[in-house]
C-alpha atoms as a printed R data frame, in Angstrom:
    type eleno elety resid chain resno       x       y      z
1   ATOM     1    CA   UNK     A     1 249.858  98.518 59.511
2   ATOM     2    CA   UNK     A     2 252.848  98.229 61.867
3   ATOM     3    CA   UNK     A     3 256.306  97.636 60.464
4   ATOM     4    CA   UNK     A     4 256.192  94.065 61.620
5   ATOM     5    CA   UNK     A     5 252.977  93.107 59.189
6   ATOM     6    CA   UNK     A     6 255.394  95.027 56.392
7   ATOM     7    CA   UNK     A     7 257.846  92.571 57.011
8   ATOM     8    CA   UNK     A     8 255.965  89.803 56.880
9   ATOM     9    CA   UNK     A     9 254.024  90.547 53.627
10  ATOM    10    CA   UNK     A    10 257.565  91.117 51.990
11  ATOM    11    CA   UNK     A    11 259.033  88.214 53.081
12  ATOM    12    CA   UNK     A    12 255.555  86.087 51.940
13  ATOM    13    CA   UNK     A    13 256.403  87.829 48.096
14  ATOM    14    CA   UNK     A    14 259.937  87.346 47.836
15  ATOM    15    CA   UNK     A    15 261.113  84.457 49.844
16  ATOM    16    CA   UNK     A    16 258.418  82.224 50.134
17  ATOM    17    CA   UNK     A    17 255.728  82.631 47.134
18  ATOM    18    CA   UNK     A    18 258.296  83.408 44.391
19  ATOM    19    CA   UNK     A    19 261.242  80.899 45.207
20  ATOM    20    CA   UNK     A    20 258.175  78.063 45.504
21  ATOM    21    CA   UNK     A    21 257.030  79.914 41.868
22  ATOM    22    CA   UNK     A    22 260.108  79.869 40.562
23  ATOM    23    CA   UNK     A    23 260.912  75.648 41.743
24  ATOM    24    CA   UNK     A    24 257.298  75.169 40.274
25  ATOM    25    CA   UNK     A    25 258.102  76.134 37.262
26  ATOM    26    CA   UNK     A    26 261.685  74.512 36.851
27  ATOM    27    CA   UNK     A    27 260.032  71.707 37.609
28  ATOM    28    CA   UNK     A    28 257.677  72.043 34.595
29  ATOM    29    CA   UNK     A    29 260.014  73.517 32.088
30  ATOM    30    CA   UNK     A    30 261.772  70.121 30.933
31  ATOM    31    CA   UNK     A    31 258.538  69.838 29.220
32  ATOM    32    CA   UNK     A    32 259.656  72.310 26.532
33  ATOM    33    CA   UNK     A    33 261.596  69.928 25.175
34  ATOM    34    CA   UNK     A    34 258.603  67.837 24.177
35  ATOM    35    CA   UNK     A    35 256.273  70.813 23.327
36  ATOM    36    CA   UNK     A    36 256.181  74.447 23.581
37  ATOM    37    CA   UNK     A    37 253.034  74.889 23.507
38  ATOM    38    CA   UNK     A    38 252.195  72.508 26.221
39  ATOM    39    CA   UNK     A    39 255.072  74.301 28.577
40  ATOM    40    CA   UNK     A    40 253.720  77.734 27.884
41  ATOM    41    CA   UNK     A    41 249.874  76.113 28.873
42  ATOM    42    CA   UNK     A    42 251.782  74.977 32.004
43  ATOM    43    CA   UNK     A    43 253.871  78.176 32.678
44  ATOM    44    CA   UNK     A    44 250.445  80.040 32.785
45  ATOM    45    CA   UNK     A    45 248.923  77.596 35.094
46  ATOM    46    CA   UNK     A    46 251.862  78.231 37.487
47  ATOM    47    CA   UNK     A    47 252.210  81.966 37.358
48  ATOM    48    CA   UNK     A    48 248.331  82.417 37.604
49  ATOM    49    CA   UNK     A    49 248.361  81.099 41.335
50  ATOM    50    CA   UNK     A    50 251.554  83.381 41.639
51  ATOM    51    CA   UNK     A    51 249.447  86.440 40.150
52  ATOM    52    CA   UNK     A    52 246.497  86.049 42.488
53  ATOM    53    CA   UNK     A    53 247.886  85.162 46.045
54  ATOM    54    CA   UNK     A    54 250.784  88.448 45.089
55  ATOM    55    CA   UNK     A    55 247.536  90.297 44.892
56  ATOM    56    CA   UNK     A    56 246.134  88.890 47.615
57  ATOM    57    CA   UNK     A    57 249.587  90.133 49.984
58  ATOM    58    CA   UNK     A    58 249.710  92.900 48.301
59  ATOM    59    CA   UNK     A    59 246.066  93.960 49.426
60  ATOM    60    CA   UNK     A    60 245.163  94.949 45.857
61  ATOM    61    CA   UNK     A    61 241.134  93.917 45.072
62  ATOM    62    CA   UNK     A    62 240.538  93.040 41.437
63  ATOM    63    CA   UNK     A    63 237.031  94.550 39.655
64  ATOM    64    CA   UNK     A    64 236.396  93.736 36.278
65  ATOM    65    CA   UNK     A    65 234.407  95.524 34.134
66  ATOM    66    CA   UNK     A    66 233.437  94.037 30.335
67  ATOM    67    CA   UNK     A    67 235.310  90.722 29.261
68  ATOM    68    CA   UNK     A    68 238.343  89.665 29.004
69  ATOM    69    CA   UNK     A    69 239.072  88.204 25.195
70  ATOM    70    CA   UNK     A    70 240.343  84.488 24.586
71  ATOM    71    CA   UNK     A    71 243.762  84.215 23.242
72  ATOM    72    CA   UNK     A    72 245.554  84.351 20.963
73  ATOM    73    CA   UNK     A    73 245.203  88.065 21.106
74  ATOM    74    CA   UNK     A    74 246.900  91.644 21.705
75  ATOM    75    CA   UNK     A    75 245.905  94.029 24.964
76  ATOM    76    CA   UNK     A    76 246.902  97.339 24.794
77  ATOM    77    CA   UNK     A    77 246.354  99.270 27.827
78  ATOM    78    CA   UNK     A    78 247.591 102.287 30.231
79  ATOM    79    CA   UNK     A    79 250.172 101.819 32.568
80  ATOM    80    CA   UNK     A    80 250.233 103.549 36.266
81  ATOM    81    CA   UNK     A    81 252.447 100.612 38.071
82  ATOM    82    CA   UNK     A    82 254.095  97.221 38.002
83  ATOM    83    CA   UNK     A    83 251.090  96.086 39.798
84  ATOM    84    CA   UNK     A    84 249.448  96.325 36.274
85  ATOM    85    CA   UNK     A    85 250.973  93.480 34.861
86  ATOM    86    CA   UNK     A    86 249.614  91.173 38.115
87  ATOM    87    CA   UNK     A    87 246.259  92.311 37.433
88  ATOM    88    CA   UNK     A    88 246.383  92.165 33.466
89  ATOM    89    CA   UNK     A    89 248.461  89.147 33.474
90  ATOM    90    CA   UNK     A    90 245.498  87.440 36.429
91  ATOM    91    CA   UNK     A    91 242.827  87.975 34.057
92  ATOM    92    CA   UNK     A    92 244.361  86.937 30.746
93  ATOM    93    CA   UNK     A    93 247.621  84.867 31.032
94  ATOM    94    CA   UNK     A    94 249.037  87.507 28.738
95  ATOM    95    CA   UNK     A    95 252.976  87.777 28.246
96  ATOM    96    CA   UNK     A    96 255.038  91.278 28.480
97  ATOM    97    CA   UNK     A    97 257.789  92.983 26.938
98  ATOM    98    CA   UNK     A    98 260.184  94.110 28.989
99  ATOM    99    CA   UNK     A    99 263.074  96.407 28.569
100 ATOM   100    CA   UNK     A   100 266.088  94.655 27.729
101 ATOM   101    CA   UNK     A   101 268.049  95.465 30.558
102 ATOM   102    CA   UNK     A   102 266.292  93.458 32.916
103 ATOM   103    CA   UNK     A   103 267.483  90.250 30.595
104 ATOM   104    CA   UNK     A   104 270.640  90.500 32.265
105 ATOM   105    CA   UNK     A   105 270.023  90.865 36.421
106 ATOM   106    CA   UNK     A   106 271.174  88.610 38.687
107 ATOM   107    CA   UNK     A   107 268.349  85.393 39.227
108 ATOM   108    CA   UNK     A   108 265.733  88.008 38.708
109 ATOM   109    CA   UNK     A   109 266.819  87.907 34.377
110 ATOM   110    CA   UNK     A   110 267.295  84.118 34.431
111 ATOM   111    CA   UNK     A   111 263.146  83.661 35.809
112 ATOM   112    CA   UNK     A   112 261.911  85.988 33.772
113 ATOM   113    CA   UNK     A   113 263.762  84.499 30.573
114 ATOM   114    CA   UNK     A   114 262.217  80.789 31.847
115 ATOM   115    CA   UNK     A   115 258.422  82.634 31.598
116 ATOM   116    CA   UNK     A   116 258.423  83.684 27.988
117 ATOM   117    CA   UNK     A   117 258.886  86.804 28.362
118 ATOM   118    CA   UNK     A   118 260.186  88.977 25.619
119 ATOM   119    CA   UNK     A   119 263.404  91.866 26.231
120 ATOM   120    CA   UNK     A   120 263.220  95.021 23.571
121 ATOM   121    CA   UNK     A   121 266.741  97.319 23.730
122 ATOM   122    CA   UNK     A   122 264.779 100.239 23.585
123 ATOM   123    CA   UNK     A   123 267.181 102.723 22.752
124 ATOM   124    CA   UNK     A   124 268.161 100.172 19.791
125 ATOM   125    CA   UNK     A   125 265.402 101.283 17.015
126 ATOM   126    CA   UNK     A   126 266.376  97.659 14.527
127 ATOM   127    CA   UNK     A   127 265.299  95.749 17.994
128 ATOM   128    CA   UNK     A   128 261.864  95.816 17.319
129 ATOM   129    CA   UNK     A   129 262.487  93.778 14.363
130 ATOM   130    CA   UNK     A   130 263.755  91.027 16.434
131 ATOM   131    CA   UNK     A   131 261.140  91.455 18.722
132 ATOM   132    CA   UNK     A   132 258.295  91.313 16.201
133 ATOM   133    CA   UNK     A   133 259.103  88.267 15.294
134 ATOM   134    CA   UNK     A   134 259.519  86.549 18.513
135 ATOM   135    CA   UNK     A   135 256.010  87.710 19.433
136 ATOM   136    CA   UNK     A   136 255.033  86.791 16.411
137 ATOM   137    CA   UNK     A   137 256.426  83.339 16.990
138 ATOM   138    CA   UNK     A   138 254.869  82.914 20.620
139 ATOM   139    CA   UNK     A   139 251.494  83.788 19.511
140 ATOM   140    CA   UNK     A   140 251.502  80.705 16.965
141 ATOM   141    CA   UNK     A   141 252.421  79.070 20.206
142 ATOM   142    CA   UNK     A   142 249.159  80.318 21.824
143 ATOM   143    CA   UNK     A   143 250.382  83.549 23.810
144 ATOM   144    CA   UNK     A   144 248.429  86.661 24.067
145 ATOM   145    CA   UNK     A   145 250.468  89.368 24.653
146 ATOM   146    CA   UNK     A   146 249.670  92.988 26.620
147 ATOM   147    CA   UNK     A   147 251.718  95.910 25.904
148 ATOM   148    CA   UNK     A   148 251.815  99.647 27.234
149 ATOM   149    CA   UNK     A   149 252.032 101.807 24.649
150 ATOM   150    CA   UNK     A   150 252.463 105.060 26.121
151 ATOM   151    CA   UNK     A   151 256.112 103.398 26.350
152 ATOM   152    CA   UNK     A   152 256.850 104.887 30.212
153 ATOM   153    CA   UNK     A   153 254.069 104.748 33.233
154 ATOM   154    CA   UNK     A   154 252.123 107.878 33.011
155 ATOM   155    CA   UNK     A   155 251.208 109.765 36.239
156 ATOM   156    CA   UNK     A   156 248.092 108.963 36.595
157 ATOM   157    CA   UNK     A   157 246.405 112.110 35.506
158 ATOM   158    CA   UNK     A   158 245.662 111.073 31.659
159 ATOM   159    CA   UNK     A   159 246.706 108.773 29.087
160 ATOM   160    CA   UNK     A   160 249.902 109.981 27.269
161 ATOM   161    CA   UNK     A   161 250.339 109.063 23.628
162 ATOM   162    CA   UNK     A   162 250.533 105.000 22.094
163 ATOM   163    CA   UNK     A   163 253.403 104.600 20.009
164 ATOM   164    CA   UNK     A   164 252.877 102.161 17.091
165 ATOM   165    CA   UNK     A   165 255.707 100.372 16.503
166 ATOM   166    CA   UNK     A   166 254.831  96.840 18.754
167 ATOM   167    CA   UNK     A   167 251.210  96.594 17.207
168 ATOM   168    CA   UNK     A   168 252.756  95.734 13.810
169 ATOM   169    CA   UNK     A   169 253.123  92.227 14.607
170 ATOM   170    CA   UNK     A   170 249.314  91.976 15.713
171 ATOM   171    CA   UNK     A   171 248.565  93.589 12.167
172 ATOM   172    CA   UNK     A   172 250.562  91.005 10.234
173 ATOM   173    CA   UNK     A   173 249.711  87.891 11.736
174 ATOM   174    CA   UNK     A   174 245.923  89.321 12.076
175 ATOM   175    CA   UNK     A   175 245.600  88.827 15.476
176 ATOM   176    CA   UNK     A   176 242.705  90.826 16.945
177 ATOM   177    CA   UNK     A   177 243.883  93.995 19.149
178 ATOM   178    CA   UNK     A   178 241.659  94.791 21.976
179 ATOM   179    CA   UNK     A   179 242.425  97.102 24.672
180 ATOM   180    CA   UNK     A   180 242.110  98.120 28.655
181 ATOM   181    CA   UNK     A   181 242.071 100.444 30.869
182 ATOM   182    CA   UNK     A   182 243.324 100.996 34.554
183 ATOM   183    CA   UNK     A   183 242.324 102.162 37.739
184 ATOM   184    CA   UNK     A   184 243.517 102.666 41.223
185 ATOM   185    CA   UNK     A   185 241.434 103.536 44.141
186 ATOM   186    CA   UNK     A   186 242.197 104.106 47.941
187 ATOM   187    CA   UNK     A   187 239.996 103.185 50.943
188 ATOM   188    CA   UNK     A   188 237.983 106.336 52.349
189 ATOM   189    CA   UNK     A   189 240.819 107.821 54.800
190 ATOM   190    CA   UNK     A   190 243.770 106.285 53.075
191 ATOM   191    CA   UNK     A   191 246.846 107.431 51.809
192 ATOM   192    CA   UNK     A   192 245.501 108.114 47.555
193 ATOM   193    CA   UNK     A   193 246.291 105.678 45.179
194 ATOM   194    CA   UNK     A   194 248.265 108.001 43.218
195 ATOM   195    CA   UNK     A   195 250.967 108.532 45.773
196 ATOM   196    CA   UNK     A   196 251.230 104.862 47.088
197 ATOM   197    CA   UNK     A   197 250.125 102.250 43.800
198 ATOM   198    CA   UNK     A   198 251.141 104.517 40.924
199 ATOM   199    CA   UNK     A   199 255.395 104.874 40.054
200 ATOM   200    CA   UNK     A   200 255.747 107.576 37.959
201 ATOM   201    CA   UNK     A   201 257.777 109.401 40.462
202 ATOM   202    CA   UNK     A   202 261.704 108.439 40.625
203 ATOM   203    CA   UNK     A   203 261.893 105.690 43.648
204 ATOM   204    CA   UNK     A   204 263.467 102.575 43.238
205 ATOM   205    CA   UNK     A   205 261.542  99.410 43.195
206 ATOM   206    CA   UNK     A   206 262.084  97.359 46.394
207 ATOM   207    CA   UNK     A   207 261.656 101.052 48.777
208 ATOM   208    CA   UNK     A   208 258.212 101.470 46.830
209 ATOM   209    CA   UNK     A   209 256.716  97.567 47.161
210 ATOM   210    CA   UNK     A   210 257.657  97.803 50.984
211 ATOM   211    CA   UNK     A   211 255.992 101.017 51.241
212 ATOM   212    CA   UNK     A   212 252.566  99.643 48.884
213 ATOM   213    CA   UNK     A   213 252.272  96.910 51.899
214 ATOM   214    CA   UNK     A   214 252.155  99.635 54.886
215 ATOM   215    CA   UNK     A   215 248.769 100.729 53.186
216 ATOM   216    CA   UNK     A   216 245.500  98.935 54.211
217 ATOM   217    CA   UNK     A   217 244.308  97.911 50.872
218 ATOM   218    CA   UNK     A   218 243.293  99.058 47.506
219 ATOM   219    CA   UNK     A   219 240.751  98.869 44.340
220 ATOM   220    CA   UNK     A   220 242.331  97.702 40.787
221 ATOM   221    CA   UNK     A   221 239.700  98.523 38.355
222 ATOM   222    CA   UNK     A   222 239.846  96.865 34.506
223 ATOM   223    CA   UNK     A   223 237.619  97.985 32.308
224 ATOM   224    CA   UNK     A   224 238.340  95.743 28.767
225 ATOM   225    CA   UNK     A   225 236.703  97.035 25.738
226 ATOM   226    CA   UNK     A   226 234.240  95.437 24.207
227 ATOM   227    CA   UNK     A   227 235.277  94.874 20.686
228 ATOM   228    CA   UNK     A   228 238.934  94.046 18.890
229 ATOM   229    CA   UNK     A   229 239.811  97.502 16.533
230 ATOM   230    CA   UNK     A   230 241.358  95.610 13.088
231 ATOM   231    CA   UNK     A   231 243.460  97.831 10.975
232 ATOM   232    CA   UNK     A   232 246.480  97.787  7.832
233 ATOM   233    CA   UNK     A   233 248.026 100.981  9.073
234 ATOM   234    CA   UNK     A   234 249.357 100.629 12.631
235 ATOM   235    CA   UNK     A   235 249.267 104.570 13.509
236 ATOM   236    CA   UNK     A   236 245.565 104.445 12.712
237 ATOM   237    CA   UNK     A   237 245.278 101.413 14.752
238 ATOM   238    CA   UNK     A   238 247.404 103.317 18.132
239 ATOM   239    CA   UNK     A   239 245.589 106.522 17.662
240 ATOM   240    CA   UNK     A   240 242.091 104.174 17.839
241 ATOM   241    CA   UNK     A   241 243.162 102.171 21.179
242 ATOM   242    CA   UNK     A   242 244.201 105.761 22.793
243 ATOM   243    CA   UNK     A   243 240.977 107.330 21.945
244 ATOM   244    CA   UNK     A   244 239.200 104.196 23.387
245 ATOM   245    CA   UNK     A   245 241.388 103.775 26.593
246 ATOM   246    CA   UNK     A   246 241.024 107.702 26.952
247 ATOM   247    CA   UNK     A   247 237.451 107.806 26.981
248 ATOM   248    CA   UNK     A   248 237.484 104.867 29.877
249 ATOM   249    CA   UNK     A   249 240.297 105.978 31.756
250 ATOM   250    CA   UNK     A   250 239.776 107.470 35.277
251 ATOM   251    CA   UNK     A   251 242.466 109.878 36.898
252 ATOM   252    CA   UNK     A   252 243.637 108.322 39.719
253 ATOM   253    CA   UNK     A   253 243.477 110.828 42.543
């Protein structure tokens, strides 16, 4: 793809598809003050288009495998990219946590506060206290939630370790926990997946987007599991969602 069609594709994400998002959804948002609920039902009805036509740009091709489960409900699943939150997010309408430092960038903090979306101080242990609650509070709003529980994208080769500590609110409201698991594939003859889709390795965002959109196209694989695991202790409950996303998982070569 020449550096022209790069250009293009970037410009279609940022200044054209998001800014129209992100008016959409102003737009909507005085509806809050009426009902949540009914905001949040219109917030995913707005980002959903957003989800699918970034995909589209971004030459990423969605395969399901198994269902996806009807809200409310928790998603656990592996992480590889920021591209996994398009195609989880797509298929479910799910909400994220996000570090807490994002909260506070220029425009980008102020959109993502106006979607829901939840900011953890991860460094702060007494956060996810705070935190719990909110999600706790946005599921009895109708939210579904996905979270990676390795904590940090992996590189690709295996799933590291879930940590527990977010599934606690799924436990205590007794919201079933289901889980996910990711896949990248390359075209024959093109670049792997590994080395363009998957950001383990220390590049900044915007340098590895614009280089995602030089490559011809690529496979996004989500395999959901079949069943919710229920559980009182939340360690048993991570260890079970590893073991299941583990056996799915594919290396991405």
């Amino acid at each position: 793809m020449t550096f022209f069609l790069q250009c293009v594709r970037f410009a279609g994400v940022f200044f054209l598809l998001t800014p129209a998002m992100f008016l959409l959804r102003l737009s909507v948002w005085p509806v809050a003050l009426y009902s949540e609920r009914l905001d949040r039902r219109l917030k995913n009805n707005v980002m959903r288009h957003w989800y699918r036509n970034v995909l589209r740009i971004l030459g990423v091709k969605v395969v399901v495998k198994g269902t996806p489960p009807k809200p409310p409900f928790y998603l656990v699943a592996n992480h590889l990219s920021y591209v996994d939150m398009l195609v989880l997010a797509q298929e479910t309408d799910c909400l994220f946590v996000s570090k807490g430092d994002v909260e506070h960038w220029p425009v980008i903090g102020f959109m993502i506060k106006s979607l829901y979306i939840l900011f953890i101080d991860r460094q702060n242990k007494r956060d996810t206290a705070r935190v719990n609650k909110l999600l706790a509070h946005a599921m009895d709003a109708g939210e579904c939630f996905a979270i990676f529980a390795e904590s940090r994208i992996s590189c690709g080769h295996d799933v590291m370790p879930f940590k527990s500590a977010l599934i606690q609110p799924a436990l205590d409201n007794h919201v079933p926990v289901y889980w996910a698991a990711l896949h990248y594939q390359s075209p024959p003859n093109a670049p792997s997946a590994n080395k363009v889709v998957v950001w383990w390795r220390p590049e900044a965002f915007f340098p590895h987007i614009f280089r995602l959109m030089k490559h011809p196209g690529v496979t996004a694989t989500v395999t959901f599991g079949p069943e919710p695991i229920y559980g009182e202790d939340r360690k048993v409950v991570a260890e079970q969602l590893f073991q299941a996303v583990r056996n799915a998982f594919i290396p991405v070569d």
